[in-house]
Backbone atoms as SQL, in Angstrom:
CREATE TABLE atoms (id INTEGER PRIMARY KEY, chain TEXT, resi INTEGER, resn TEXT, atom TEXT, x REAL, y REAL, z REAL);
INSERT INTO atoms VALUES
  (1, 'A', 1, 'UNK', 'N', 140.006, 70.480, 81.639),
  (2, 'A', 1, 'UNK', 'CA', 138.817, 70.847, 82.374),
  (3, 'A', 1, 'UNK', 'C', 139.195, 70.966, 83.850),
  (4, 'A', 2, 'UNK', 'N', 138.562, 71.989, 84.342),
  (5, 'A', 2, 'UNK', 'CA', 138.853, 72.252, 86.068),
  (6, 'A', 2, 'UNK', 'C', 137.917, 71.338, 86.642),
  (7, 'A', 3, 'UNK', 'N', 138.209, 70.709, 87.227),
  (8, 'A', 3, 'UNK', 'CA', 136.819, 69.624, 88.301),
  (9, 'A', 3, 'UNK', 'C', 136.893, 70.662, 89.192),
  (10, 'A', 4, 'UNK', 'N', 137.692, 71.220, 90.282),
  (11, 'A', 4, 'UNK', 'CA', 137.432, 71.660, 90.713),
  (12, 'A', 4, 'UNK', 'C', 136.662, 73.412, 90.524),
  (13, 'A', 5, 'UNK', 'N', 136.866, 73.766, 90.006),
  (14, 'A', 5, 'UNK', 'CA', 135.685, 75.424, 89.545),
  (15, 'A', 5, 'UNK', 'C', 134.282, 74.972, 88.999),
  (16, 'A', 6, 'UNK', 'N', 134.844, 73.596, 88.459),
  (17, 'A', 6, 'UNK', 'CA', 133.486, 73.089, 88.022),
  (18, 'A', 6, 'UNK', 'C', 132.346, 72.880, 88.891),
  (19, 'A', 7, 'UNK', 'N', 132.966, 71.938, 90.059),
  (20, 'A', 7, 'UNK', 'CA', 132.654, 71.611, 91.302),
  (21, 'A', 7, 'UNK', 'C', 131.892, 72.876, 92.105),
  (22, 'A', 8, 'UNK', 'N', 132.881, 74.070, 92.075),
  (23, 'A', 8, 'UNK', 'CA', 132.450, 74.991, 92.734),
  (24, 'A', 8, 'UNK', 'C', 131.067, 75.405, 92.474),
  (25, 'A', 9, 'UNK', 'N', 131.214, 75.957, 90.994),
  (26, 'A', 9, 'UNK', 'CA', 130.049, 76.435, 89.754),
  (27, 'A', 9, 'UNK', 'C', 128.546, 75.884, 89.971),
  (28, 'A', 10, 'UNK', 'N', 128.994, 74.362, 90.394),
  (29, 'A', 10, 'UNK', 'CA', 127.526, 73.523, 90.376),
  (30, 'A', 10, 'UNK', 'C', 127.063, 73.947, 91.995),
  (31, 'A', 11, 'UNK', 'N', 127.836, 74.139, 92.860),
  (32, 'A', 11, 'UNK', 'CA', 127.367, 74.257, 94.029),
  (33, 'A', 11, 'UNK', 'C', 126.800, 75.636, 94.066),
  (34, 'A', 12, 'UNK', 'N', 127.555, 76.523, 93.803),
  (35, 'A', 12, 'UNK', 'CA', 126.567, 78.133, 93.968),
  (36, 'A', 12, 'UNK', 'C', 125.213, 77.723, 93.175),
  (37, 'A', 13, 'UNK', 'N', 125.376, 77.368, 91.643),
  (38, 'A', 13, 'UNK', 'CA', 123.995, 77.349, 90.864),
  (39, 'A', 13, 'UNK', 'C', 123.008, 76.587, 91.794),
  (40, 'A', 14, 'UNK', 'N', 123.561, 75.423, 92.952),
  (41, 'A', 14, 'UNK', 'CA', 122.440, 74.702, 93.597),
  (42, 'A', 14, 'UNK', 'C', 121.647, 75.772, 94.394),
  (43, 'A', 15, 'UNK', 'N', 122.974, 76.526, 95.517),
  (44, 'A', 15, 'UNK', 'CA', 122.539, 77.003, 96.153),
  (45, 'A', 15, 'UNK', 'C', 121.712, 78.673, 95.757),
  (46, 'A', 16, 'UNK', 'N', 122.201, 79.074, 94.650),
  (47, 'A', 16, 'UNK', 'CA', 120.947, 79.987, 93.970),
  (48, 'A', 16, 'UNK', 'C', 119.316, 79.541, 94.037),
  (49, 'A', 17, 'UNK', 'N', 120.050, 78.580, 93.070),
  (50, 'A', 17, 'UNK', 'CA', 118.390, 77.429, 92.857),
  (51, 'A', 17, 'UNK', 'C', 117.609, 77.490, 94.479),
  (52, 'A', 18, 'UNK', 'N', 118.372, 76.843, 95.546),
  (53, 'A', 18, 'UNK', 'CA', 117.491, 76.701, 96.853),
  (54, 'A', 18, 'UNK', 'C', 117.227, 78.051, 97.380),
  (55, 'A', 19, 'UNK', 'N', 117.522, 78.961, 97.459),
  (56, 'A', 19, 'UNK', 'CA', 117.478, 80.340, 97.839),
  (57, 'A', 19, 'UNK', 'C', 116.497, 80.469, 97.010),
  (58, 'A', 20, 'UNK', 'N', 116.532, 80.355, 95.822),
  (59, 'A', 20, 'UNK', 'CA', 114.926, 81.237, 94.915),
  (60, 'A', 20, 'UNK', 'C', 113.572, 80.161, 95.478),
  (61, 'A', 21, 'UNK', 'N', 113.881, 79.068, 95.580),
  (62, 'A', 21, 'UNK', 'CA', 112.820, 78.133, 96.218),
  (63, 'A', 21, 'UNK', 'C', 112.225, 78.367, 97.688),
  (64, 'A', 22, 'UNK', 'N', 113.202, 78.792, 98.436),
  (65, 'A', 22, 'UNK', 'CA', 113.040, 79.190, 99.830),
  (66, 'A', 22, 'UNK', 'C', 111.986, 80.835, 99.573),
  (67, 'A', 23, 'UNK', 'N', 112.469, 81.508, 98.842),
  (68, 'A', 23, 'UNK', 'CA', 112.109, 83.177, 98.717),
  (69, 'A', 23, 'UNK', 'C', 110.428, 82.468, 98.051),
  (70, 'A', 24, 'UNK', 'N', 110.719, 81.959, 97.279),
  (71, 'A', 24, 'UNK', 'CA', 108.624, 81.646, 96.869),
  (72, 'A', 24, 'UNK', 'C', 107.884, 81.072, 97.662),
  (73, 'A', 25, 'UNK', 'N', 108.420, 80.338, 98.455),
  (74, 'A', 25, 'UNK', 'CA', 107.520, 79.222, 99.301),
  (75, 'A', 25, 'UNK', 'C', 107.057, 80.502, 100.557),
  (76, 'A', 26, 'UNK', 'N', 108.236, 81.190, 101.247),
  (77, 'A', 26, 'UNK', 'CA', 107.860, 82.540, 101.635),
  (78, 'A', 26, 'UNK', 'C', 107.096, 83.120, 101.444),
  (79, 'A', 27, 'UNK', 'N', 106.877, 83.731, 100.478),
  (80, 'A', 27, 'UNK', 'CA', 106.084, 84.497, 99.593),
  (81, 'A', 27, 'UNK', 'C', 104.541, 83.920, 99.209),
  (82, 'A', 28, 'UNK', 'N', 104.748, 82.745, 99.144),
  (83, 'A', 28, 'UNK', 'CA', 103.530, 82.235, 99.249),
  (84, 'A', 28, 'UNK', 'C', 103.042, 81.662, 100.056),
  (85, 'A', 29, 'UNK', 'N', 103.676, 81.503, 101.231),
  (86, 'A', 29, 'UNK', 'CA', 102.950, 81.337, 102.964),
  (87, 'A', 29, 'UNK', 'C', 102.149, 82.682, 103.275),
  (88, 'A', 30, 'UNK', 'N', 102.829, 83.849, 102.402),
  (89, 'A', 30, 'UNK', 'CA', 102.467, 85.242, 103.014),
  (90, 'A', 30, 'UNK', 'C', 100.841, 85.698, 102.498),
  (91, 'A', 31, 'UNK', 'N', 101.046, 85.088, 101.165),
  (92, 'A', 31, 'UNK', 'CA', 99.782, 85.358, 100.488),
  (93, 'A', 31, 'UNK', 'C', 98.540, 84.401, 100.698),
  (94, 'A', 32, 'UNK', 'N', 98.991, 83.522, 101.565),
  (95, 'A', 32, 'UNK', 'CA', 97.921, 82.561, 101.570),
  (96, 'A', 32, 'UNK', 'C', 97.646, 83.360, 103.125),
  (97, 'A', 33, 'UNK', 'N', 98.414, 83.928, 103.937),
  (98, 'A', 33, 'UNK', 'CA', 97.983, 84.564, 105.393),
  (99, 'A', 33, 'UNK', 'C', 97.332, 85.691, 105.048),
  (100, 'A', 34, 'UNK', 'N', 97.925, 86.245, 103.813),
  (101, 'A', 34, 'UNK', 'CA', 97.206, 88.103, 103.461),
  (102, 'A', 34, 'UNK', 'C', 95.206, 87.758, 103.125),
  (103, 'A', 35, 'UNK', 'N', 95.155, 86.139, 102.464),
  (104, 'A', 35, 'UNK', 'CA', 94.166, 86.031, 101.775),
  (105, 'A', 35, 'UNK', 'C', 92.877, 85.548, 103.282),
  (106, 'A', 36, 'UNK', 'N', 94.000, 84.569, 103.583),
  (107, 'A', 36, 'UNK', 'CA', 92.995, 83.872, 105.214),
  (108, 'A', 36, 'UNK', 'C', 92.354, 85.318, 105.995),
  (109, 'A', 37, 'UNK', 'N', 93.147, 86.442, 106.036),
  (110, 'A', 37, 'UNK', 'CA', 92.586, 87.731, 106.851),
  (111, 'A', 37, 'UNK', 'C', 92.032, 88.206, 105.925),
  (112, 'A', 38, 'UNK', 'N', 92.047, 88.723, 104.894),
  (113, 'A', 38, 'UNK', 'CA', 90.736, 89.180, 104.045),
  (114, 'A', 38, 'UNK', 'C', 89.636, 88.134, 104.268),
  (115, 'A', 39, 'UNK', 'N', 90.122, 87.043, 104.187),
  (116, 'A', 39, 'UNK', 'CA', 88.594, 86.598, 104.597),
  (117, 'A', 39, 'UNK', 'C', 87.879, 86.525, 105.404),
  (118, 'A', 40, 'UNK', 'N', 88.452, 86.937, 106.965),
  (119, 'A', 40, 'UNK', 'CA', 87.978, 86.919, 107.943),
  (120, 'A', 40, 'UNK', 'C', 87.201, 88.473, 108.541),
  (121, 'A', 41, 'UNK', 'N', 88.096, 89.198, 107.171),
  (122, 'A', 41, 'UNK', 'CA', 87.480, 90.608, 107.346),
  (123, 'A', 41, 'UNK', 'C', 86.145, 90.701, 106.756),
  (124, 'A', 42, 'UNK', 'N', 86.090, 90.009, 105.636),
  (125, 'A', 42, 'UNK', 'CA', 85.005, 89.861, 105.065),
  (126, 'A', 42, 'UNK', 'C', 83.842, 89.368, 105.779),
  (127, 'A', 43, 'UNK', 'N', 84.163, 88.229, 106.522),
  (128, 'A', 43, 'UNK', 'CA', 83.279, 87.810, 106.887),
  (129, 'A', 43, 'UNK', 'C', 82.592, 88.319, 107.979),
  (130, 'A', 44, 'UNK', 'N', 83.576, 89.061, 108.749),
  (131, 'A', 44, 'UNK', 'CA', 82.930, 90.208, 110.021),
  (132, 'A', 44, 'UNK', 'C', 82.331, 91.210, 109.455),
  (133, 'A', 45, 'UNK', 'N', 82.208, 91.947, 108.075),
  (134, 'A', 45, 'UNK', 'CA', 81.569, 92.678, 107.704),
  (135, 'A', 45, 'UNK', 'C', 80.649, 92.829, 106.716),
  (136, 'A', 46, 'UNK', 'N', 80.088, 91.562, 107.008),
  (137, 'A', 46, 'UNK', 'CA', 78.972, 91.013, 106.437),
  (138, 'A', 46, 'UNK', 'C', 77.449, 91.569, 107.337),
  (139, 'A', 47, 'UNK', 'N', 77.143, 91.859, 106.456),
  (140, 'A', 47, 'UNK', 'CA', 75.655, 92.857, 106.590),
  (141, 'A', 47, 'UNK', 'C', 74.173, 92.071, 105.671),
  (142, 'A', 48, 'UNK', 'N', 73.637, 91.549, 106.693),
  (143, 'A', 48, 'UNK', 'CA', 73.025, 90.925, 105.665),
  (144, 'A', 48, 'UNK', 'C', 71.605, 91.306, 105.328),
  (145, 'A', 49, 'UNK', 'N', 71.083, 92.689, 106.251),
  (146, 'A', 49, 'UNK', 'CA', 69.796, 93.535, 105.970),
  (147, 'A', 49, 'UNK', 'C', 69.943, 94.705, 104.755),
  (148, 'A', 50, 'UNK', 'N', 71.332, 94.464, 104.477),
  (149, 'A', 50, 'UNK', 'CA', 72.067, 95.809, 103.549),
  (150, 'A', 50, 'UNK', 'C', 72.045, 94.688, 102.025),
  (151, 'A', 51, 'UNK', 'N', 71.223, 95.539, 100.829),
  (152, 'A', 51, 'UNK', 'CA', 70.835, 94.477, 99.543),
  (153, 'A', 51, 'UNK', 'C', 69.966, 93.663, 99.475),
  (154, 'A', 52, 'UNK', 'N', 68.949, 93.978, 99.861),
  (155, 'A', 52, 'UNK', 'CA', 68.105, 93.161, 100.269),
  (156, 'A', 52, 'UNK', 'C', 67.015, 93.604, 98.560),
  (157, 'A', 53, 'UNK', 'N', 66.799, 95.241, 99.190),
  (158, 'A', 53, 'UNK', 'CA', 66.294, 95.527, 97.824),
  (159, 'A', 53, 'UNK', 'C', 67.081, 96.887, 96.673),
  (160, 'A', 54, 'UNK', 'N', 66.306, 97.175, 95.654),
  (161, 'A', 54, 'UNK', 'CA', 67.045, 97.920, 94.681),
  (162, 'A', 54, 'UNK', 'C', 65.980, 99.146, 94.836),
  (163, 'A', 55, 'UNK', 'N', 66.104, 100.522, 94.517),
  (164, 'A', 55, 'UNK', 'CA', 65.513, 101.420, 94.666),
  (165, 'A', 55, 'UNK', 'C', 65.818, 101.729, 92.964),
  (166, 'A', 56, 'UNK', 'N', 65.070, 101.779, 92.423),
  (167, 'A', 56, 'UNK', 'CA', 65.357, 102.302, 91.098),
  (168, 'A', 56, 'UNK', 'C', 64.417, 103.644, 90.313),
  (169, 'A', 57, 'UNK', 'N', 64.551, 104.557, 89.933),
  (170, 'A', 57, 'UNK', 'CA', 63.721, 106.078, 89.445),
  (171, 'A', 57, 'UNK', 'C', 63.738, 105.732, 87.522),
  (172, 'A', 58, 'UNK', 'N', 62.673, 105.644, 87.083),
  (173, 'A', 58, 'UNK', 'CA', 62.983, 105.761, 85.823),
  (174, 'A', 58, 'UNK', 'C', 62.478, 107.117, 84.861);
């Protein structure tokens, strides 16, 4: 058995592993900022004399 390639082997697989952990936590800082501004859009374009009633023809 190589200890050492072995050695090596476990260190890339760590550092894969932390790289895919780093790329989601990213990714999901982004979506929690994409979601905070939709909501703030939302909330500026809030109309609240608009739905009030239904016009309906039968």
């Amino acid at each position: 058995m190589d200890i050492p390639a072995l050695s090596v082997a476990m260190s890339h697989s760590k550092l894969k592993i932390d790289v895919g952990i780093s790329v989601l936590k990213m990714a999901q800082d982004h979506a929690a900022q994409q979601s905070q501004q939709m909501v703030q859009m939302m909330a500026q374009s809030v109309q609240p004399h608009l739905g009030g009633t239904l016009d309906l023809k039968v």
